[in-house]
C-alpha positions in Angstrom: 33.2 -16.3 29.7 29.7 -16.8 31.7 31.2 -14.8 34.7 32.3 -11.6 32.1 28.7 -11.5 31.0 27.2 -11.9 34.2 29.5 -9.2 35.9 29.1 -6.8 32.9 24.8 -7.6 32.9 25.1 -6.9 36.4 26.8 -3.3 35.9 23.9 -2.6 33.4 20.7 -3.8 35.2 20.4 -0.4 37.4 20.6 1.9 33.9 18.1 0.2 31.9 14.0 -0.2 32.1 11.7 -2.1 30.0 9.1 -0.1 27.6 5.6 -1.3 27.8 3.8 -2.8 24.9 1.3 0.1 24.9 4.4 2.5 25.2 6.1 0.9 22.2 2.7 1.1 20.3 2.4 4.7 21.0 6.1 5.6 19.6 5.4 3.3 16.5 1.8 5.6 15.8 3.6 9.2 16.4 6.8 8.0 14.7 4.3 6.8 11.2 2.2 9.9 11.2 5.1 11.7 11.3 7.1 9.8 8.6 3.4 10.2 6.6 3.7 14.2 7.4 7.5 14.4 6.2 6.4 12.5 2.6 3.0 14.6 1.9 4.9 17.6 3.0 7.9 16.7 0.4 5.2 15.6 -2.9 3.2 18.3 -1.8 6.1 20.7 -2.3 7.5 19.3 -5.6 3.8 19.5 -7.1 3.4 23.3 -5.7 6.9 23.8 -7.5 5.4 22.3 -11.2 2.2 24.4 -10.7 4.4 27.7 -10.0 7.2 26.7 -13.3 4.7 25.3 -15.7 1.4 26.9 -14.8 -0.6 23.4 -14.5 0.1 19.8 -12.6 2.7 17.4 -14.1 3.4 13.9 -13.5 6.5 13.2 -11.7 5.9 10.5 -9.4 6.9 6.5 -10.9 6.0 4.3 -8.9 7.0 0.5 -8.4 5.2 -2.3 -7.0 5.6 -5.9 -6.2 3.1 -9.0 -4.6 5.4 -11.0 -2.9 3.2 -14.9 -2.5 4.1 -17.0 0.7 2.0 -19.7 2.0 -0.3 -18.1 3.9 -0.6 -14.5 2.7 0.2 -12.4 0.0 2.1 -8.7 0.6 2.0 -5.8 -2.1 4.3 -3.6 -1.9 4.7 0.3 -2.6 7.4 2.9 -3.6 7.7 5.9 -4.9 10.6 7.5 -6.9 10.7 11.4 -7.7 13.5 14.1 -8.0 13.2 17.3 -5.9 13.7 19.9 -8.9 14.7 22.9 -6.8 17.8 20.4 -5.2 17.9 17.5 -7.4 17.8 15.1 -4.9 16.1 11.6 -6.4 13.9 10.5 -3.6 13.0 6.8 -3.3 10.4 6.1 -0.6 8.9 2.6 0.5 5.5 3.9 1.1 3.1 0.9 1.7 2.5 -2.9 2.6 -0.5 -4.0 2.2 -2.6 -7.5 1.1 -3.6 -7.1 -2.4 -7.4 -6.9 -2.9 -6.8 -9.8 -5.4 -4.7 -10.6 -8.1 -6.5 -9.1 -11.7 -5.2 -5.7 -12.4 -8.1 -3.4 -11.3 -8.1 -4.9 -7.9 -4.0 -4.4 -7.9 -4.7 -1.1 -9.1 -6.7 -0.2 -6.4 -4.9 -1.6 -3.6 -2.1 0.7 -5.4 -3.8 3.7 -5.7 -5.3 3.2 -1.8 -1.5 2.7 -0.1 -0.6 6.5 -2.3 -3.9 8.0 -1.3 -2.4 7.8 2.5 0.2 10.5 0.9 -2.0 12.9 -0.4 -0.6 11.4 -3.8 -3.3 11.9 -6.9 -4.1 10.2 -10.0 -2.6 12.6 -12.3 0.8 12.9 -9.7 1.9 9.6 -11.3 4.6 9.2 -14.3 5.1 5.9 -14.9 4.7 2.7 -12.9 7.4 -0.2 -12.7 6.8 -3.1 -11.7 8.1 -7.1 -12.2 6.8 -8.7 -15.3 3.6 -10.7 -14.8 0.8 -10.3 -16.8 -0.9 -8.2 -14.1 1.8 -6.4 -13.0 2.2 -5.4 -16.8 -1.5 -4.5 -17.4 -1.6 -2.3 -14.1 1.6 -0.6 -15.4 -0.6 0.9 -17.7 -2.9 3.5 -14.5 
């Protein structure tokens, strides 16, 4: 069995080469600015589409949100949920992870409302937001 793996490693050591850490880093930056690009680019061109049917700026973004606790940190997460309405495709999009400024609902809020600004995503953009059912979560459910 060690022999098979040895002989086969041995085939593959010629074809492969190690990527630096500063390489790695650089394809992890141009690979999120790009994934940041694609989701503007997508709200951007549902919002133009409600301004052209309607003649003003409608909500259709729900967003959901969740603080997961562990020992040592705290994590908030951030989707978003829309529906292209020239293709009808439901978008869902896990947009942010970030520590939450605190745990009262205007500092939730906030750490919310920084993790969409990334997106070009505005204030009145938003439809509804879902979260789990603590009493923060509720009261921020409420932007």
């Amino acid at each position: 069995m060690f022999d098979f793996a040895i002989l086969n490693a041995k085939d593959l050591k010629g074809s492969w080469q190690h990527m630096s850490r500063r390489k790695f880093t650089a394809i992890q930056f141009s690979s999120y600015d790009e994934f940041i690009l694609k989701v503007t680019s997508l709200v951007s061109k549902v919002r133009q589409w409600y301004i052209k049917e309607t003649g003003s700026a409608k909500p259709f973004i729900t967003v959901a949100h969740d603080v997961w606790d562990g020992k040592r940190k705290q994590i908030n997460g951030l989707s978003i949920f829309f529906i292209d309405p020239e293709t009808l495709i439901l978008y869902k999009i896990p947009v942010a992870l970030a520590p939450p400024l605190g745990k009262t609902a205007i500092l939730l809020c906030e750490t919310c409302l920084a993790g969409l600004e990334e997106y070009d995503i505005r204030f009145v953009d938003l439809n509804k937001s879902v979260n789990d059912n603590c009493t923060t979560a509720v009261k921020s459910g409420r932007l």
